[in-house]
Every structure is written in structure tokens, then in C-alpha cells.
N, C-alpha and C positions, 0 to 999 in steps of 0.2 A: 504494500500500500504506500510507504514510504517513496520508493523509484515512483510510481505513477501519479502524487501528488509533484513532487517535487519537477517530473516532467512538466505537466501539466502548467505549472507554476510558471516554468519558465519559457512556456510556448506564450504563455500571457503575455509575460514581461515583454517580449520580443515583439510582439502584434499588438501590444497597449495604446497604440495609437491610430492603427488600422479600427480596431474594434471602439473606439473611444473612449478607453479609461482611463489614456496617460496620465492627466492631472489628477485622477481619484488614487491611482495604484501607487501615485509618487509620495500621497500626503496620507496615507491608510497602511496599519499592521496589521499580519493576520498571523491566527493562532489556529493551529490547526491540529488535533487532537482525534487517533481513529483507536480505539479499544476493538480488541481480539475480544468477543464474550464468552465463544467458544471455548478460546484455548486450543486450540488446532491448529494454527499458524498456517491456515488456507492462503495462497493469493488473492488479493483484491485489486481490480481494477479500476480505480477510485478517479482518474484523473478527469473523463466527461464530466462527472457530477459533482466534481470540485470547479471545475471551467463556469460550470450552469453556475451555482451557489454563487462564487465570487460574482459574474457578472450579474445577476440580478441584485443581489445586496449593492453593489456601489453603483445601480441604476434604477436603486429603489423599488 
């Protein structure tokens, strides 16, 4: 989950101004927190639904 936020993150950062969040991403932290509740240590592929999430939160 880790590798596929952190991609994800960083396709943002790259295209933040194509997508129009330059100004929102430069002055905004994010915390981001994924719990195993399992305990399984399955893959997850987190980084779509971290893409959606950021951009609707800093487009309200």
C-alpha cells in the first residue's frame, strides 16, 4: 500500500498543475494512514483512491 500511495503521490505532484491543484498541493499536508485489520499483509492497491480522495478534498 505504501509503493502505491507514494506513486500515486507523486504522479500528482508532477501533473498538479495540468489537473489544477498547484496552488492547493503547495500550501496543504497530508497524513496519510492505511491499517492492515486483517493482519495478513495482502497487497493493496491504494493509489486511484488516494488520487480521487486528494483531489476532491482540495476541490471541495
Amino acid at each position: 500500500m505504501r509503493e502505491s500511495i507514494q506513486r500515486a503521490f507523486a504522479y500528482l505532484t508532477a501533473q498538479k498543475s495540468k489537473i489544477g491543484l498547484g496552488q492547493q498541493m503547495d500550501f496543504t499536508d497530508f497524513y496519510v494512514e492505511g491499517i492492515d485489520l486483517l493482519g495478513n499483509h495482502a497487497p493493496c492497491e491504494a493509489g486511484i483512491g488516494f488520487i480521487v480522495a486528494v483531489y476532491s478534498a482540495l476541490k471541495n
